[in-house]
C-alpha positions as CSV (number, residue, x, y, z in Angstrom):
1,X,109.5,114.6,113.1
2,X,108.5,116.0,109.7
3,X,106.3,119.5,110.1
4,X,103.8,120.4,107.6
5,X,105.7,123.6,106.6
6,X,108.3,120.7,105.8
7,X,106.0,118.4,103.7
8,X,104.9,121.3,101.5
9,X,106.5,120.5,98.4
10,X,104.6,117.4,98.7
11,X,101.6,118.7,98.8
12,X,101.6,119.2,94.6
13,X,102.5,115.6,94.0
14,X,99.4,113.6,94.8
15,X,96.0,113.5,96.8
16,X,97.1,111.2,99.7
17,X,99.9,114.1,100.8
18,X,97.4,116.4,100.6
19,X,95.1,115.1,102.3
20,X,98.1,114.1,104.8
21,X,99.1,117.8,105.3
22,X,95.6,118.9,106.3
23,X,94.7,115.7,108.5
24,X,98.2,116.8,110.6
25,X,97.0,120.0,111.0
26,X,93.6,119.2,112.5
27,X,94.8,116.9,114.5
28,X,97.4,119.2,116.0
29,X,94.6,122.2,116.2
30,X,91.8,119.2,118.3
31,X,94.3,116.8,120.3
32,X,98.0,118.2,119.7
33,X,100.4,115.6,121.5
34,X,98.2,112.7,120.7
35,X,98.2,110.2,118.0
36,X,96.4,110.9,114.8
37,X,93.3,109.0,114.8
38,X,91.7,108.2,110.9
39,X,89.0,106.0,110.7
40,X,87.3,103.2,108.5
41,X,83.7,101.1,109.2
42,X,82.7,97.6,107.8
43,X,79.7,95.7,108.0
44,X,80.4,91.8,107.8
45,X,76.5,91.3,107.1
46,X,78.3,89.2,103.5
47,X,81.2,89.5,101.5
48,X,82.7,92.5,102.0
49,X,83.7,93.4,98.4
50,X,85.6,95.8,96.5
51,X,83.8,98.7,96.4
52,X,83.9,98.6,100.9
53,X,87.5,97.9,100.2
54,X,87.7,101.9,99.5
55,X,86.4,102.7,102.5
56,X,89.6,101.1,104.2
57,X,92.0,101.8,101.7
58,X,91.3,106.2,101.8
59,X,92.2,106.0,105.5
60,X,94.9,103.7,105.2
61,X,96.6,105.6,102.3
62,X,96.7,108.3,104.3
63,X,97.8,107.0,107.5
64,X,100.7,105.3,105.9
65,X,101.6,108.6,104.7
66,X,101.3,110.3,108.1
67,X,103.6,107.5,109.5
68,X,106.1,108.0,107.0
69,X,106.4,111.2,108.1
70,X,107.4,110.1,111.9
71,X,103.8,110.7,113.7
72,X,102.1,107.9,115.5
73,X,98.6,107.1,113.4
74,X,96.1,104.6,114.6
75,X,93.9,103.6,111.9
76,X,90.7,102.2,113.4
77,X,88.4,99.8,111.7
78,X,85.0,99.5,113.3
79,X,83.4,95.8,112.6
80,X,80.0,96.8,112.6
81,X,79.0,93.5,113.9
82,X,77.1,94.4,116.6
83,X,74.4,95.6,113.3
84,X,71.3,93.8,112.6
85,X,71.0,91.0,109.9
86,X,68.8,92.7,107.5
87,X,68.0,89.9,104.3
88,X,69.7,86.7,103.0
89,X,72.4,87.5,100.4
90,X,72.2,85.9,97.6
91,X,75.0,83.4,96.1
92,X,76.7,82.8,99.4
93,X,77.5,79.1,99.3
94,X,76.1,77.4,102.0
95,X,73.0,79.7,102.3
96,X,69.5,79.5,101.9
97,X,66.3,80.3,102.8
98,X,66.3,79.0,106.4
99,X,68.6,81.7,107.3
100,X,65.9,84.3,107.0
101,X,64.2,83.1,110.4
102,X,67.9,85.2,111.9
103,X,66.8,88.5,110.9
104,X,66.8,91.2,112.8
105,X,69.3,89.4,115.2
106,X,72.8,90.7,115.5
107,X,75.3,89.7,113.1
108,X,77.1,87.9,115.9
109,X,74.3,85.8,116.9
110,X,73.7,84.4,112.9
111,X,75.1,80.9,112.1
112,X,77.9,80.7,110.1
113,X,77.5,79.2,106.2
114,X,77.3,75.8,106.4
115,X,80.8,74.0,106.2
116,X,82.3,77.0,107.9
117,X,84.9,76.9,110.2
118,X,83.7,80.1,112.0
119,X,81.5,80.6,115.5
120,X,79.4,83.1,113.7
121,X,78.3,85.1,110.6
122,X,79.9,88.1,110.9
123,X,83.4,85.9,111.9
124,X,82.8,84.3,108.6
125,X,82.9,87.6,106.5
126,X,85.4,89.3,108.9
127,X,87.9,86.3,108.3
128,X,88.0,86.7,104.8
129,X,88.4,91.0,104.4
130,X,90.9,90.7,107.6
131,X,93.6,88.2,105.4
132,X,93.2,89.9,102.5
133,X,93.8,93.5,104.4
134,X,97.2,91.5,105.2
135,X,98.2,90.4,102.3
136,X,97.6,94.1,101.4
137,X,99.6,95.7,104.0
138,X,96.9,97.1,106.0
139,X,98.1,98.3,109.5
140,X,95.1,99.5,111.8
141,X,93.2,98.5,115.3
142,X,90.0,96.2,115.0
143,X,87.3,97.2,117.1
144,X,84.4,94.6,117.6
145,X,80.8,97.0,118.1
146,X,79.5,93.3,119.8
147,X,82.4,93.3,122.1
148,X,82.0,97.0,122.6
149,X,78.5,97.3,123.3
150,X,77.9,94.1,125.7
151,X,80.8,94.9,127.8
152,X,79.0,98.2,128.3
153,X,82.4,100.6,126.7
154,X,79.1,103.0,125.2
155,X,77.5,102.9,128.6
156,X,77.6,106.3,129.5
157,X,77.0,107.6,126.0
158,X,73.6,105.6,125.8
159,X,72.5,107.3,129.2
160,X,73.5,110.4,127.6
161,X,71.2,110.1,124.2
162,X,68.1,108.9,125.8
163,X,68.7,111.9,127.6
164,X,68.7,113.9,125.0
165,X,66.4,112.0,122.8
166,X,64.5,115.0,122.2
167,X,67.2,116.6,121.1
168,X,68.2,114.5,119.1
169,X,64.6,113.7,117.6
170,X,64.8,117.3,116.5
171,X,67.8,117.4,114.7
172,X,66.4,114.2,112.8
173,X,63.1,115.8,112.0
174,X,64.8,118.6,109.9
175,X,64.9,116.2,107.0
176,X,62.1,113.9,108.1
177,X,59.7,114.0,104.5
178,X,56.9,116.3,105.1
179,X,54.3,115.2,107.5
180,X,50.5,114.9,106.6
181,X,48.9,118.0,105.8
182,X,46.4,117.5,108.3
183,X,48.7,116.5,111.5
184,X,51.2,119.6,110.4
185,X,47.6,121.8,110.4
186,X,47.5,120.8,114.0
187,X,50.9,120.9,115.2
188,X,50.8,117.7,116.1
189,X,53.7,115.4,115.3
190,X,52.2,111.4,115.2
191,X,55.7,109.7,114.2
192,X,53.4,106.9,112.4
193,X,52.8,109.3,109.8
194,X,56.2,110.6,109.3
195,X,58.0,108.5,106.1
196,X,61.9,108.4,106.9
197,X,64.2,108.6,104.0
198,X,63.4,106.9,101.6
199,X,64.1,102.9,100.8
200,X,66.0,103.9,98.1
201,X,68.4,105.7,100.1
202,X,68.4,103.4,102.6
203,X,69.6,101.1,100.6
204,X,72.5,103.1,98.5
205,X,73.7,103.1,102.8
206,X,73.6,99.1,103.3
207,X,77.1,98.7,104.0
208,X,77.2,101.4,106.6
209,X,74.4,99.4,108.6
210,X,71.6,102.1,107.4
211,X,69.3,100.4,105.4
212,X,66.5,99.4,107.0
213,X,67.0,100.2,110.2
214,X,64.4,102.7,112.1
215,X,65.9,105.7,113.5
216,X,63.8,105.2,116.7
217,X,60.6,107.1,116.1
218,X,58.4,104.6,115.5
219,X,56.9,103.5,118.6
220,X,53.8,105.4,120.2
221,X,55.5,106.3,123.5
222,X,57.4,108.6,121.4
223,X,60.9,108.9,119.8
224,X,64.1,106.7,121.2
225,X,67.5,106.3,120.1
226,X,68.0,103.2,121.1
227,X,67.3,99.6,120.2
228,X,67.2,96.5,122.5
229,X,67.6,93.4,121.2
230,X,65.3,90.7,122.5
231,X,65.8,88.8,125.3
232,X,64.0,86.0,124.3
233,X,64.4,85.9,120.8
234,X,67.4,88.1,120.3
235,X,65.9,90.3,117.5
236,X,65.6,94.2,117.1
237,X,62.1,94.0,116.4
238,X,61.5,95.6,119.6
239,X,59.4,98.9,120.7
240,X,60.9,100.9,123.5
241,X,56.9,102.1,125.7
242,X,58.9,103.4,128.8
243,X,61.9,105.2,129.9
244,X,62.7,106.9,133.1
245,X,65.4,109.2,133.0
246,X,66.2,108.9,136.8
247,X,66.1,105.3,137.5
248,X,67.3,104.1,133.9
249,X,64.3,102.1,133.7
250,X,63.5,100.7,130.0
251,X,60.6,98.5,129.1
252,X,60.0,97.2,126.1
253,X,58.4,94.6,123.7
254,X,59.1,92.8,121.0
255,X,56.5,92.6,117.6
256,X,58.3,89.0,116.6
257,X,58.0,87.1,119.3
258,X,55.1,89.3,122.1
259,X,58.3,89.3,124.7
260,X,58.5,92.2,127.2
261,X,61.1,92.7,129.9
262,X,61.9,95.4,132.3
263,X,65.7,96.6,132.0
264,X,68.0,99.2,133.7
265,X,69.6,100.6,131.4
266,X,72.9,101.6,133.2
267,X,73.0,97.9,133.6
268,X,71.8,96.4,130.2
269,X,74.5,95.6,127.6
270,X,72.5,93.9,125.1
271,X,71.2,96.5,122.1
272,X,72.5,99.8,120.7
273,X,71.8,103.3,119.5
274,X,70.4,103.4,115.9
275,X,72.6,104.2,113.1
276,X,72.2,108.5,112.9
277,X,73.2,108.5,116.7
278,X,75.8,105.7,116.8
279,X,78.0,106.5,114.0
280,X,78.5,110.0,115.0
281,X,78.5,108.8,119.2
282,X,81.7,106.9,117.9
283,X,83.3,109.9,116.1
284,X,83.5,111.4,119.8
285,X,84.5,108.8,121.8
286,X,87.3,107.7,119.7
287,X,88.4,111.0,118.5
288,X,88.4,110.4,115.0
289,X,89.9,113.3,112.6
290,X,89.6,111.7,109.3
291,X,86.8,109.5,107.8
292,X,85.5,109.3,104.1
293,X,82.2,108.3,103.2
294,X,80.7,107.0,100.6
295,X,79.1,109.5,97.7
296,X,75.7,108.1,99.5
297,X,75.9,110.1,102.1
298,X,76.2,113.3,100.6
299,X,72.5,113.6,100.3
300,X,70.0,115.8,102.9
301,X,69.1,113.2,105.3
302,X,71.7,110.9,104.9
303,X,74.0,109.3,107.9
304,X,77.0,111.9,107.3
305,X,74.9,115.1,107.2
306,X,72.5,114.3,110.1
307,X,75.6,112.6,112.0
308,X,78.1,115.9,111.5
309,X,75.2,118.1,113.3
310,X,74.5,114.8,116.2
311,X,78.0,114.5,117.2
312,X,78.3,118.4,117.7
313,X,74.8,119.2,118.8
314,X,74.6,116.3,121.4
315,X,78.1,114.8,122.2
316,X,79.9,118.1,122.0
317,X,82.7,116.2,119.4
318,X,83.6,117.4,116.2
319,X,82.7,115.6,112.7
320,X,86.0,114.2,110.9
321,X,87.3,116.0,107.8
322,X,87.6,113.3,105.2
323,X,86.5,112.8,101.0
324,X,83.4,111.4,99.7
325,X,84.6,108.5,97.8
326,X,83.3,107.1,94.4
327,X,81.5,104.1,93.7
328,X,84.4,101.0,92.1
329,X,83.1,98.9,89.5
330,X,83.9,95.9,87.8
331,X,84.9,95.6,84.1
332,X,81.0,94.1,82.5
333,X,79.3,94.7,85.7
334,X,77.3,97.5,87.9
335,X,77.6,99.4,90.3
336,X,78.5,96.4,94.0
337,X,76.0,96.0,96.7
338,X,76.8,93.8,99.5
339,X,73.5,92.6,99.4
340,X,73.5,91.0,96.5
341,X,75.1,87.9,95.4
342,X,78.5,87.2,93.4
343,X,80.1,90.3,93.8
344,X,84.0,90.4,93.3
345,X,85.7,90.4,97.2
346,X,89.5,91.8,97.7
347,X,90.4,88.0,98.2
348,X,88.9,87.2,94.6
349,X,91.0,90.2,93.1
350,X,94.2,89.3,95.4
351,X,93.9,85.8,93.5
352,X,94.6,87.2,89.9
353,X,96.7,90.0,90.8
354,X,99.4,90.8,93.0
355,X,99.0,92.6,95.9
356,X,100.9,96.1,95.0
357,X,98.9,96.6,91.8
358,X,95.1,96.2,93.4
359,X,96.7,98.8,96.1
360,X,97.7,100.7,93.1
361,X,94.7,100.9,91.7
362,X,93.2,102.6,94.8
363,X,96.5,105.0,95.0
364,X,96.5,106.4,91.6
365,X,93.1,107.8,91.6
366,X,91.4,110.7,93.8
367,X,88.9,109.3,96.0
368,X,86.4,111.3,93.9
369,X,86.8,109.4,91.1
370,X,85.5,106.1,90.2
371,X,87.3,103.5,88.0
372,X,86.7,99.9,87.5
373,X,88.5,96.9,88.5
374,X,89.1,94.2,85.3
375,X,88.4,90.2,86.0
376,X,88.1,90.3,82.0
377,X,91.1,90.6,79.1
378,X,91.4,94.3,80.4
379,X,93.8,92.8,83.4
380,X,96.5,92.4,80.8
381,X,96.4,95.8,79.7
382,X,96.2,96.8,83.1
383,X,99.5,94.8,84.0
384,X,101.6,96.5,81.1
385,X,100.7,100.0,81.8
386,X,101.7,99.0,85.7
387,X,105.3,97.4,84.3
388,X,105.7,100.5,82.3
389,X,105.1,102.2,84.8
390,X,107.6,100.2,86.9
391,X,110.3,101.1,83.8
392,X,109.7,104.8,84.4
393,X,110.2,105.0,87.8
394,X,113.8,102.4,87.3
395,X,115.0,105.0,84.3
396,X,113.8,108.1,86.2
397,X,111.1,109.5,83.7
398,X,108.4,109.3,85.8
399,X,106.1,112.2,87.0
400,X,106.1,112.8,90.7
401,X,102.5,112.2,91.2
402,X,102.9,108.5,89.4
403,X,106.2,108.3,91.4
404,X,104.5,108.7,94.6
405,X,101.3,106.4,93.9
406,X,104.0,103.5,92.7
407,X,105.9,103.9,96.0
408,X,102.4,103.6,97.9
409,X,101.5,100.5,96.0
410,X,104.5,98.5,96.4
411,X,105.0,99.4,100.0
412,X,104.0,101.0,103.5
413,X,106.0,102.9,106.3
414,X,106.6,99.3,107.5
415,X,108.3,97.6,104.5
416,X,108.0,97.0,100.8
417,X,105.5,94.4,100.0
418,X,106.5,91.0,98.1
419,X,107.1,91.1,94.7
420,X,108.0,88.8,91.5
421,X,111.7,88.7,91.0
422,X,111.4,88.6,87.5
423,X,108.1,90.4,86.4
424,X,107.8,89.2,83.0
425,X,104.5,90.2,80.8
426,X,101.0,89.1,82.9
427,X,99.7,88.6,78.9
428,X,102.7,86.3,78.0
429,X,102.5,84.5,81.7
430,X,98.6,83.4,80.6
431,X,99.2,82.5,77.3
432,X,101.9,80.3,78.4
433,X,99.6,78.7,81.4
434,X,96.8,78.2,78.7
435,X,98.2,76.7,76.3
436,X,100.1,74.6,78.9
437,X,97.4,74.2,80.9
438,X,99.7,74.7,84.0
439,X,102.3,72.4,83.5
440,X,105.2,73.1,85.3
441,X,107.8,71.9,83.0
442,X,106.0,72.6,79.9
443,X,105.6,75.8,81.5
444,X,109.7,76.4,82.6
445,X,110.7,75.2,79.3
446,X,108.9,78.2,77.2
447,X,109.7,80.6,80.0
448,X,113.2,79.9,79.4
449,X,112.9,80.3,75.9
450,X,111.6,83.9,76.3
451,X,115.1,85.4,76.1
452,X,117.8,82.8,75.8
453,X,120.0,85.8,77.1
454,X,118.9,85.5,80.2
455,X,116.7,82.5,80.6
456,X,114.3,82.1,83.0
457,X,116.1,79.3,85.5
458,X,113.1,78.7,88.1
459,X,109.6,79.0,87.9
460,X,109.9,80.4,91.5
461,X,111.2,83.8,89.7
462,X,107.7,84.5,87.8
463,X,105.8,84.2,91.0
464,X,103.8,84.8,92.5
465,X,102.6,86.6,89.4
466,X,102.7,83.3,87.7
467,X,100.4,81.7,89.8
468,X,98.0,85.1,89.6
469,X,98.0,84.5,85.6
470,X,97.2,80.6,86.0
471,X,94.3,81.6,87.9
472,X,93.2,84.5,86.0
473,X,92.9,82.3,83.1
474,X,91.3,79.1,85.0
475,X,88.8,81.2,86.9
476,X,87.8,84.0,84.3
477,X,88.6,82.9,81.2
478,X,85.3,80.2,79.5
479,X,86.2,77.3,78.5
480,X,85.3,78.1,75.3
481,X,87.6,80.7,75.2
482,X,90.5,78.7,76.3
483,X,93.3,77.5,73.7
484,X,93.7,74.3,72.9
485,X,96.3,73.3,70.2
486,X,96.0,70.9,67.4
487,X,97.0,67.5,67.2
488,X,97.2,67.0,63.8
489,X,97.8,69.0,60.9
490,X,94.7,70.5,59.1
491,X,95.6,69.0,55.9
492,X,92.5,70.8,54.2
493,X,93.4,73.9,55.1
494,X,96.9,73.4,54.1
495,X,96.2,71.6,50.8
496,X,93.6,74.5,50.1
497,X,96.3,77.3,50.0
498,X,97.4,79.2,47.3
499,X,101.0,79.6,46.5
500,X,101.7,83.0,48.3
501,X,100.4,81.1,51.6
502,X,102.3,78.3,51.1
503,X,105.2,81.0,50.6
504,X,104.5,82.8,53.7
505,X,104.9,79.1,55.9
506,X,107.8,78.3,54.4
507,X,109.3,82.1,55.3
508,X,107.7,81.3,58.6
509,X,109.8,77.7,59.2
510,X,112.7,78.7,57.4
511,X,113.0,81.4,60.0
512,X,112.6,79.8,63.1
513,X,115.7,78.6,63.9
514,X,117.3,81.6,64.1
515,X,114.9,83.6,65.7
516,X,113.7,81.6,68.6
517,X,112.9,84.2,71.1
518,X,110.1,86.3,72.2
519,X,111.3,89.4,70.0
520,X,113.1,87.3,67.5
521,X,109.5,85.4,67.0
522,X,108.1,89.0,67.2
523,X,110.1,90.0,64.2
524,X,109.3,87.0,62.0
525,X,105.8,87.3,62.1
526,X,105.4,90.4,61.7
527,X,108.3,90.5,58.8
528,X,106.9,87.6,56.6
529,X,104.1,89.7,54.9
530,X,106.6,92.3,54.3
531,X,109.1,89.9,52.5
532,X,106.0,88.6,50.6
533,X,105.4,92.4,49.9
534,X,109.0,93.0,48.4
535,X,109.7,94.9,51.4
536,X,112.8,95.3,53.9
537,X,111.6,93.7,57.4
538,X,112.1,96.7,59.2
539,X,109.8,98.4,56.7
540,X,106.9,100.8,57.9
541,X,103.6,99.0,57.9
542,X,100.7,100.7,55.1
543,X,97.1,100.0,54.9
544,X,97.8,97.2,52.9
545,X,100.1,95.6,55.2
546,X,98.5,95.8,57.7
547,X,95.7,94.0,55.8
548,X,98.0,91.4,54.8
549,X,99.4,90.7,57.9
550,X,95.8,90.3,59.9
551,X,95.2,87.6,57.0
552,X,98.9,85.7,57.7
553,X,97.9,85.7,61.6
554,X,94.7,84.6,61.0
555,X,95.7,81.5,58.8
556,X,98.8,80.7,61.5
557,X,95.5,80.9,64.0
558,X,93.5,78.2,62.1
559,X,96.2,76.1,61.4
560,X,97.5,76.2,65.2
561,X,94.4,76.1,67.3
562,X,91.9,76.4,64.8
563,X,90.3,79.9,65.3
564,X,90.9,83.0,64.0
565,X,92.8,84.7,66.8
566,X,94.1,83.5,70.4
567,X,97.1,84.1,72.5
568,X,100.0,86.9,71.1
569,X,101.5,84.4,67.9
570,X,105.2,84.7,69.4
571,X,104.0,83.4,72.9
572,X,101.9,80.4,70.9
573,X,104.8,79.8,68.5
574,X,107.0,79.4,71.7
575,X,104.9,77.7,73.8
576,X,103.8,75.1,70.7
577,X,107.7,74.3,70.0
578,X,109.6,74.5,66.8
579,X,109.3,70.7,66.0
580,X,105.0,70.7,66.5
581,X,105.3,74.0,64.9
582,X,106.6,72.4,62.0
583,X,104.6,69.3,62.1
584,X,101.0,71.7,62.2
585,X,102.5,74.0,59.3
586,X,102.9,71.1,57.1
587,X,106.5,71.2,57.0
């Protein structure tokens, strides 16, 4: 096994070893001989998008570091479905207003959309996050807070808070806002008149089952940790009036529906502590040594801060090291909120892009700094830095830092991850599918054509990035936007031009023979205006060039699909075919 004096000269090369090195060494200091424990939490209360897909990929990044090095890591992911159902998104198909009579139920206990195939809500949304951590390698342990708290695992650690409630109570009313004057002139403390943090903060925590939850203190009996969920009408809109320490007798009523019920509580499975007590209740029973949060909780108040001085003040654990993380956005949009509608999920990105580059994406950058994810034209870009990139690393120029987040994107301790045998250009790939429109032997035929060197044989080579591209361009690109070739020739156009165009078409044709390729086709373009210009083809472009070679595309444009740009020319000139070619250039 690998020691951490050993791992040292990793330590330079990027964050995950880093964070790796000091992770072993806590670990070692709190439970030496036991596995390393890291930590993620997901709320299935919608889709679980790309932004919560951080909160997974930190940990796991991490952990597959960790193994790599020979110690055994469990990576735990807490389904926080056990957590009320706090609004209706919106934009979930099969949704609507009805659903709002489920609030404040548990997650578990909401309907499925309609036309789903799942028992429940939360199954619905877990379904979708738990294939797509597959597809991106993601090893860890689910644990289910439903199954957890009604078969009664927490038990002892509920007794223990309501214990403690006072206790705990105080520790919350350190960043409680100010009271009334006059009730703080008196010394009295009415929790009606105490505002908890803020909505606005509640809601920057929705996805860690915060928002909108009380933290206990609002009933006149006086402050309790813990929430029972109806027995009549299964919601959390219940008021604890009673608890006795000795017997474990709870009473309580519920504000929706006027139920009350008598419980023991070292019998009753069926609630669970608020949010400030439960996440940091879990840090001790599961021993967890690394955890990032989200940049949310780095405020007074928030669930990290209160949690880190819960789980040492009350459970006697120790809060996890672990990185705030930064928010992930969206090429054109804000800032993602599960409780909104239409935000991008890691199944949507997964659908244009392989698997190795959205893992890349997370690998490359510190967990302190935010980037965006593209669904626009910027994924092309993004694919040819990655396949440069990929060059790099084959011809050994890489730097180690970009060495080691490439080997974390296109694998795990476990394996490498599937990849296209023949990675050609994402850009070319949906041009060809566009113009195409997906047709597999239109498709093969100017694939081939690429690089008669080595032509393509099987459309089975370009996948599955192929199939990526097709989608990409069918589910993000408008219609409008779309290229659609001419039938006929614009005999307008072409009876409109001048004798250097007519020049510059007949350069064009008289060239395509003999440089039918992708770079052969790059050439030609690119060397007609220079011909035109009295120039060699291998000539320098100037200003002027330049100038006269954005006019020579743009007429090829017009007279091909009739706009003024589209797809790269040598990709439409190949994907057209020489004979149209020559048919919409007036040969």
């Amino acid at each position: 096994m690998q020691t951490v004096a050993q791992s040292q000269s990793s330590t330079e090369t990027d964050w995950v070893s880093r964070f790796a090195d000091d992770v072993i060494a806590e670990s070692e200091r709190r439970a030496p001989g036991k596995p390393v424990v890291v930590a993620s939490g997901l709320s299935p209360s919608g889709p679980i998008h790309l932004g919560n897909l951080r909160e997974v990929m930190t940990p796991h990044l991490v952990a597959d570091e960790i193994r790599r090095r020979g110690y055994t890591v469990r990576h735990l992911i807490s389904w926080d479905d056990y957590d009320r159902y706090r609004k209706v998104p919106n934009g979930v198909p099969g949704v609507d207003e009805s659903w709002a009579e489920h609030i404040g139920k548990p997650l578990t206990s909401v309907p499925a959309p309609a036309g789903s195939t799942h028992p429940n809500w939360a199954e619905h949304f877990k379904a979708a996050m738990t294939a797509s951590l597959a597809e991106l390698g993601v090893e860890y342990d689910g644990i289910s807070q439903t199954e957890q708290y009604t078969m009664g695992a927490y038990r002892e650690q509920i007794l223990h808070a309501m214990k403690h409630r006072a206790d705990i109570d105080a520790v919350l009313d350190r960043y409680r806002t100010k009271k009334d004057p006059a009730a703080g002139a008196k010394g009295g403390k009415k929790p009606q008149q105490q505002k908890k943090v803020d909505e606005a903060e509640l809601e920057a925590e929705a996805g860690s089952g915060a928002a909108t939850e009380d933290d206990g203190s609002g009933g006149s009996a006086g402050y309790f940790p813990y929430k029972p969920y109806c027995g009549n009408c299964e919601k959390d809109l219940t008021t604890v009036t009673s608890y006795d320490d000795d017997s474990t007798e709870l009473n309580y009523t519920c504000t929706a529906c006027g139920f009350a019920e008598t419980v023991r509580l070292s019998e009753f499975n069926r609630g669970k502590l608020v949010w400030k007590v439960d996440w940091p209740m879990r840090w001790a029973y599961e021993g967890v040594i690394f955890e990032p949060s989200g940049v949310d909780h780095s405020s007074p108040g928030s669930s990290f801060v209160v949690g880190g001085q819960i789980v040492r003040e009350i459970f006697d654990g120790v809060q996890p090291i672990g990185p705030m993380y930064a928010f992930v956005g969206i090429s054109g949009m804000a800032k993602m909120s599960s409780s909104k509608g239409g935000v991008p999920t890691p199944a949507d990105a997964l659908k244009i892009m392989e698997a190795p580059l959205l893992r890349w994406l997370y690998a490359r950058r510190k967990p302190n700094q935010s980037f965006k994810i593209a669904f626009d034209q910027e994924i092309q870009r993004l694919y040819d830095e990655w396949d440069s990139l990929a060059r790099k690393v084959a011809d050994g120029s890489v730097l180690a830092a970009d060495a080691a987040a490439y080997a974390r994107a296109i694998g795990t301790a476990a394996g490498e991850l599937p990849r296209t045998p023949r990675p050609l250009p994402y850009r070319t790939l949906a041009s060809v599918v566009d113009i195409t429109a997906g047709h597999d032997e239109q498709t093969l035929r100017i694939l081939s054509e690429l690089d008669p060197e080595d032509p393509l044989t099987s459309l089975d080579e370009a996948r599955p990035r192929l199939d990526r591209a097709e989608s990409w361009i069918t589910s993000q690109v408008p219609a409008e936007a779309r290229t659609i070739v001419r039938d006929e020739p614009d005999k307008e156009l072409l009876g409109s031009l001048d004798e250097e165009g007519r020049q510059s078409l007949r350069l064009l044709l008289d060239g395509l023979d003999s440089h039918w390729s992708l770079d052969g086709l790059t050439t030609l373009v690119y060397g007609v205006p220079k011909i035109l210009a009295g120039l060699e083809p291998d000539a320098k472009p100037t200003p002027e060039l330049k100038t006269a070679q954005r006019s020579f595309f743009a007429l090829l444009y017009r007279l091909l699909v009739s706009r003024d740009t589209g797809p790269r020319l040598p990709t439409l000139l190949l994907a057209v075919g020489a004979d149209r070619v020559r048919r919409l250039l007036g040969a």
